[in-house]
N, C-alpha and C positions, 0 to 999 in steps of 0.2 A: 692915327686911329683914336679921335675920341669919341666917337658914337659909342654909346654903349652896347646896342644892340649889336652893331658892328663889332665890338669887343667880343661879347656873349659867340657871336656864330665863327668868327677865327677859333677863339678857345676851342669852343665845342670840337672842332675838327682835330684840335692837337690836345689829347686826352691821355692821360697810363693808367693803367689797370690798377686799380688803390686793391689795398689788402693783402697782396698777391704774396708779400715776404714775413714771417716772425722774425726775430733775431737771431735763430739759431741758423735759418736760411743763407741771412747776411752775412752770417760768423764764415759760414761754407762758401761765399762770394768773397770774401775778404782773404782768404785761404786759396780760393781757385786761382785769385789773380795773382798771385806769389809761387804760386808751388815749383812751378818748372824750374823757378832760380835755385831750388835745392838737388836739384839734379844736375845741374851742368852751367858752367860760366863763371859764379863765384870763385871758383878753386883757382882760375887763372889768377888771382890776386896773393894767390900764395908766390906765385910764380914772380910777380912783382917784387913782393916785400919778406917774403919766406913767414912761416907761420907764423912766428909770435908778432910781425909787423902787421901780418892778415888780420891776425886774432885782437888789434887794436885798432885797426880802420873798420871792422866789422863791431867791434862793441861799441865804438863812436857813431856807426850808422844804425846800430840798435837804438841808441841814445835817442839822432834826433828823432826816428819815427815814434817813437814811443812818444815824444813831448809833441810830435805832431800829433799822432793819437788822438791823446786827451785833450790835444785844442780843438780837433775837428771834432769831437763826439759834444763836445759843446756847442759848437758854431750850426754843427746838424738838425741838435733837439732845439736851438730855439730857430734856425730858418730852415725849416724840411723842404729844399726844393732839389728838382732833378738836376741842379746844375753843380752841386756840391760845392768843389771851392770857386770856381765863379761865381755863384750866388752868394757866397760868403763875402768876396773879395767886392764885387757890386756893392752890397751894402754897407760894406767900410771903407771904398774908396770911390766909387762912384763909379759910371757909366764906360770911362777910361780903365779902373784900374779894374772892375771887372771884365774888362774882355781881354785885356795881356796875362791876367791869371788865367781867364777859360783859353787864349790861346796855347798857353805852354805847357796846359794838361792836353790838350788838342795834340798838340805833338808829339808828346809822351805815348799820348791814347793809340793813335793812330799809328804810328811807326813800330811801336813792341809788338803787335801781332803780324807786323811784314819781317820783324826780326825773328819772332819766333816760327812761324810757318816756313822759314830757312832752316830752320833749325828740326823741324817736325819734314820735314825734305829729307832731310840727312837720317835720321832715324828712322824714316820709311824704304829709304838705301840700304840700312844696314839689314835690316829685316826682309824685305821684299827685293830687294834689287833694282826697284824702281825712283825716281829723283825729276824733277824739272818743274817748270812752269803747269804743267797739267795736273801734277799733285798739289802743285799750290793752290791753284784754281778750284781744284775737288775741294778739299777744305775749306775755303774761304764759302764755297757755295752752300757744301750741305749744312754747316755751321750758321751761317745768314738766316739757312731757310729755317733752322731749329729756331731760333730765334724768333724768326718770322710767324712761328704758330703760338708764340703770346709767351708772355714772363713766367707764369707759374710752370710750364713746362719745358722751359728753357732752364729754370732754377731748380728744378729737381734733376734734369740732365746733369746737370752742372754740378752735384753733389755726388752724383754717381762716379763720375769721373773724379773726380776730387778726393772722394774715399779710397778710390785703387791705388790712385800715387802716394797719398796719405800713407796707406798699408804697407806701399812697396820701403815708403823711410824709416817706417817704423820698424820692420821686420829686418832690415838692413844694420839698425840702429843693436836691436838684441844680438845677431850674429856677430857682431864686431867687438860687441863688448871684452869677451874671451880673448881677442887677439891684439888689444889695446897695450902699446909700450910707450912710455912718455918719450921716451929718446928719442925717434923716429921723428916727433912733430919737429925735430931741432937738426935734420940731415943736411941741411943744408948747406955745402961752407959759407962762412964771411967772404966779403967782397972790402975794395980800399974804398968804399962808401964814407960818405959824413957819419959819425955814427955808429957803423955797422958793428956788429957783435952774432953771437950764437943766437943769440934770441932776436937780431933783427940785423938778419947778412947782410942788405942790402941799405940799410943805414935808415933816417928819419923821411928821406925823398922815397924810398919804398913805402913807407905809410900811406903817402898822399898821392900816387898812384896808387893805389894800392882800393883808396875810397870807394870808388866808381861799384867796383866787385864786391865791396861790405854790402852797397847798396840793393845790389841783387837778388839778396836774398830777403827784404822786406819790399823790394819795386811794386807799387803799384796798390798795397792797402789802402791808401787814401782815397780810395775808387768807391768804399762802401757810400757814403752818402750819396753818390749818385743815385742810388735807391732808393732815396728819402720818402718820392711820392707814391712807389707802391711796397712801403712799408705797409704791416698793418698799426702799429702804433707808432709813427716816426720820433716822436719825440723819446722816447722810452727804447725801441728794438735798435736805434740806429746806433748808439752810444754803447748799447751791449753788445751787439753783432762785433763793429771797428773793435770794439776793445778785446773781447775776448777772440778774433781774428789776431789780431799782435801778440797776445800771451801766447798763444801757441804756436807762432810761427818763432816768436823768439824761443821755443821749446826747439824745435826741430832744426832751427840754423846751428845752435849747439849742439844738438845730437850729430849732425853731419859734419861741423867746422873741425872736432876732435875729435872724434873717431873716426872720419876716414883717415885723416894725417897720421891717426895715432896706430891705424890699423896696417897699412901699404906706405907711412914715410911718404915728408911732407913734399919731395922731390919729385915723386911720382906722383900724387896727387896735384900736385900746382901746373904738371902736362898735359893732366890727362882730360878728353873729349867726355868721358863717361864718369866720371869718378866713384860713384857708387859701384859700379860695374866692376871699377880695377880693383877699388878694395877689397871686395868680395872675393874676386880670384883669386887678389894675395893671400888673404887669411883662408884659403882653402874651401870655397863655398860657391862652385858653379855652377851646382844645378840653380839655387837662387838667383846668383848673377844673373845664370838666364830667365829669370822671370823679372828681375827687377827692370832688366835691360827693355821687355814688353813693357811694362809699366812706366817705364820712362819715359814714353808716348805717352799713355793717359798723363802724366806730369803737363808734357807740353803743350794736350789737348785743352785741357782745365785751364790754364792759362791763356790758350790762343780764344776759345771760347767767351770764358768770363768779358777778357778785355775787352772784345768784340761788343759787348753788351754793356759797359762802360762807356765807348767812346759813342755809342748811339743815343743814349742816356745824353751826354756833354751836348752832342750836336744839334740836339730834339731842342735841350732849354737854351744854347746859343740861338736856334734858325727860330724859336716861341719867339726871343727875344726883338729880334732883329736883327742883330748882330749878323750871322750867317742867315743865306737864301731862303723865304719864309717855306718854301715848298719841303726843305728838309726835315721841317715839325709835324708835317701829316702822319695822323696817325692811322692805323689799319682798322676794320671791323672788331679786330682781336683787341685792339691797343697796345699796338707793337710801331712804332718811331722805323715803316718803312724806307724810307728814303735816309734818314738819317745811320742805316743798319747798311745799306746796300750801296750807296757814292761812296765813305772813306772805305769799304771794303773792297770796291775797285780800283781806287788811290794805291791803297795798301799793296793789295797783289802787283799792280805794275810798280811799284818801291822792292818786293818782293824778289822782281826780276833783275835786279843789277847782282845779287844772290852773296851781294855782303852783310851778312846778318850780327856780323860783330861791329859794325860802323852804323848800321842803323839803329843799332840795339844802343852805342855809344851815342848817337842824337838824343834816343828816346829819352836817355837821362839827364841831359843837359836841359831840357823841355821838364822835363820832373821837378830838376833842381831849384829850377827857377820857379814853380808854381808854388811849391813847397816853402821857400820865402817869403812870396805874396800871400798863404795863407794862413803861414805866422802873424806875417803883418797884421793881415783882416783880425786875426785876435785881438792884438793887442789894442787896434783901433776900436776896434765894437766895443772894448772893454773901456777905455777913455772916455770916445764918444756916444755908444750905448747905453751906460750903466740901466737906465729903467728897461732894456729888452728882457723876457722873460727867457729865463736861463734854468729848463727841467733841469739838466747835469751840468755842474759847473765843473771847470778844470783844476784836478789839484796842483796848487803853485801859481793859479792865476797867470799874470805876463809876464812870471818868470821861467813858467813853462815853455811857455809858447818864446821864449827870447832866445832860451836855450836853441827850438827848432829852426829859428831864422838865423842865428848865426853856425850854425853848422852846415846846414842847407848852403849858406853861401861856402861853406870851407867844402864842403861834397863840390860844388860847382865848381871850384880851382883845379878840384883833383880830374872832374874830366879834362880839363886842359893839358892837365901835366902827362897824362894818359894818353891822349889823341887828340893834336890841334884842332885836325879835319873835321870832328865830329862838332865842336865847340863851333869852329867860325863857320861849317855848313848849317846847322842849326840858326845861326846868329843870321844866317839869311831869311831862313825862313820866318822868323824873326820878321824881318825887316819888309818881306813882302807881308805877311798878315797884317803887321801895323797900317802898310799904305792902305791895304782895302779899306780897314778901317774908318782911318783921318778923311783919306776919300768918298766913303762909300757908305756903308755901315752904320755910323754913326747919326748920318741924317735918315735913318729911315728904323729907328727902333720903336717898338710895340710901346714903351712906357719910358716917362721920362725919370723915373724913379726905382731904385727896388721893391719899394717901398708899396706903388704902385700896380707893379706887375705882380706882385702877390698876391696884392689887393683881389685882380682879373682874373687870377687861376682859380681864387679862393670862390669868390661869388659864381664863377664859370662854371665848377665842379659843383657847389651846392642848387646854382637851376638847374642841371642836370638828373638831379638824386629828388628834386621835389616834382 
């Protein structure tokens, strides 16, 4: 495609609704796509490594997101595009290393809302009595279609639900306080582990099992730039939204990490399906229980939601690109990435049905892991090879931030190994077919031969548009 006119009328059809986000919006996208990890799944990692081994794979998975953070809220303000870290990874490695970054957010993206909709199944069980394929499908649908009536009221859906579960942690957080005893985090016996002790039964191999579950409870904040283009100030709201999204989720992963262990004893917590629910019962509180127990659906909803508009976000600027089928970047009257909202939503649901949401949920992270490295990388590289790009918010520590998050990202990525083979080398397939399309396919037929380039086409695209 080098006509320009030709450029001009492809753009035109693959548009996003500019303006549509503040940074407070973002902060509440950055929060949506997290929250359900504060309710249920974390806790199994107690179960791994017993709490004090938890409460150090979890401060090490605080660590790296936080240094990815600050690298990405950099990387966002000076490229605002809807690809986030593919667009990052594009223009610091080029046309290759951007699309095995947007593939292994691609699997991330796409696979945590078929693990989560397992999981929002099971809690539609417990409440209603009802489970299967037909609930998945209800949600995947009516979800799509919120989406499908355009960003700005899919973003205020999205804060709605996000504030109930919000509430439900918080309110969970105040009653436990009262029944909080340090000894309980520590119930656990020692095992003849390497290592092991009272403060970490299952020795130093419980830590790194143990990773995988720190990670759960920050999964998926790196999702804010995906926003970039219907930011209203992307250079300015993106880097505040990501950031103040992390301060406060690292708020409430601490509110929930010690006090429920400390509330119901770390042994019942590292079993339990509910967590917030058991503690609550322990410490004598279940008329709450029972509300939280509701609300632990909005948790799952805000997540299955958010992400959903995330991976349509990835797929719009991969299929813009060329990379993925050009038909998946059309966009609707509304300026809502049809096709790219409704294909991995049908993926998804039939992922959905094999109704292992703990092995799909273990994919999603290994697919994380690995983007998460690559978008370290893209830092450090734009920082070498960039220096003159305009840089609104710079990252504090520079690439020694961003070095911290690429070598931990790789120790995250062991720890799914050490966790679940199957998840690592089923991932590592898919893998391996994305790349073929790729090398095969893909690559000979991209919109621009540059990042550089195709920003160039969005950029002049959107302002014939506005004149």
């Amino acid at each position: 495609m080098n006509d320009s006119t030709l450029d001009s009328d492809y753009l035109a059809k693959r548009q996003l609704k500019k303006g549509s986000a503040g940074w407070l919006l973002l902060a509440g996208l950055g929060v949506s796509y997290v929250i359900s990890g504060d309710f249920a799944g974390w806790n199994f990692g107690i179960a791994e490594a017993g709490w004090g081994g938890f409460a150090i794979a979890a401060a090490l998975m605080g660590l790296m997101y936080f240094a990815l953070v600050l690298s990405l809220a950099e990387m966002s303000a000076a490229i605002p595009a809807a690809g986030g870290g593919y667009s990052f990874a594009r223009q610091a490695m080029g046309p290759t290393g951007g699309y095995l970054t947007g593939l292994s957010v691609l699997i991330e993206y796409a696979l945590a809302p078929a693990a989560i909709v397992i999981f929002i199944g099971a809690a539609v069980e417990e409440l209603l009595g009802v489970n299967g394929p037909l609930v998945y499908a209800l949600f995947y649908a009516v979800f799509i279609g919120i989406h499908l009536a355009g960003v700005g009221e899919a973003l205020k859906v999205m804060m709605v639900i996000s504030a109930l579960a919000v509430f439900a942690i918080l309110a969970t957080a105040l009653a436990l306080f009262g029944a909080f005893d340090a000894s309980r985090l520590f119930d656990i016996a020692p095992t003849d582990a390497a290592g092991a002790s009272a403060f970490l039964p299952f020795g130093w191999y419980g830590v790194w099992a143990a990773l995988p579950f720190g990670m759960w409870l920050f999964l998926a904040v790196e999702g804010v730039p995906l926003a970039a283009e219907e930011a209203k100030n992307p250079a300015r709201d993106v880097p505040r939204g990501i950031i103040a999204a992390m301060l406060f989720l690292l708020v409430t992963a601490v509110l929930v990490v010690v006090l429920l262990a400390g509330a119901a004893g770390a042994e019942v917590i590292g079993a339990s399906g509910v967590p917030l629910v058991e503690a609550l019962n322990v410490a004598g509180h279940s008329t709450l229980a029972t509300v939280v127990n509701v609300l632990g659906l909005a948790g799952l909803i805000a997540s299955f939601f958010s992400i959903i508009y995330g991976y349509s976000r990835l797929v719009f600027a991969l299929s813009r690109a060329g990379y993925l089928p050009k038909i998946l970047s059309l966009t609707s009257r509304r300026k809502a990435p049809t096709w790219a909202l409704v294909v991995p939503g049908v993926l998804g649901f039939l992922a959905s049905l094999s109704g292992e949401g703990d092995l799909i949920l273990a994919m999603a992270v290994v697919g994380a892991t690995v983007s998460y490295a690559l978008m370290a990388l893209s830092h450090i590289l734009l920082r070498v090879k960039r220096p003159e790009l305009a840089r609104p918010y710079r990252t504090p520590g520079g690439v020694v931030t961003s070095s911290v998050a690429l070598v931990l990202s790789l120790v995250a990525l062991s720890g799914v190994y050490a966790f679940d083979p199957r998840a690592f080398f089923y991932t590592l397939g898919l893998f391996v077919l994305g790349t073929a399309y790729y090398v095969l396919y893909s690559r000979h037929h991209l919109v621009a031969k540059s990042a550089d380039e195709e920003f160039a086409l969005v950029a002049d695209a959107e302002s014939s548009l506005e004149s």
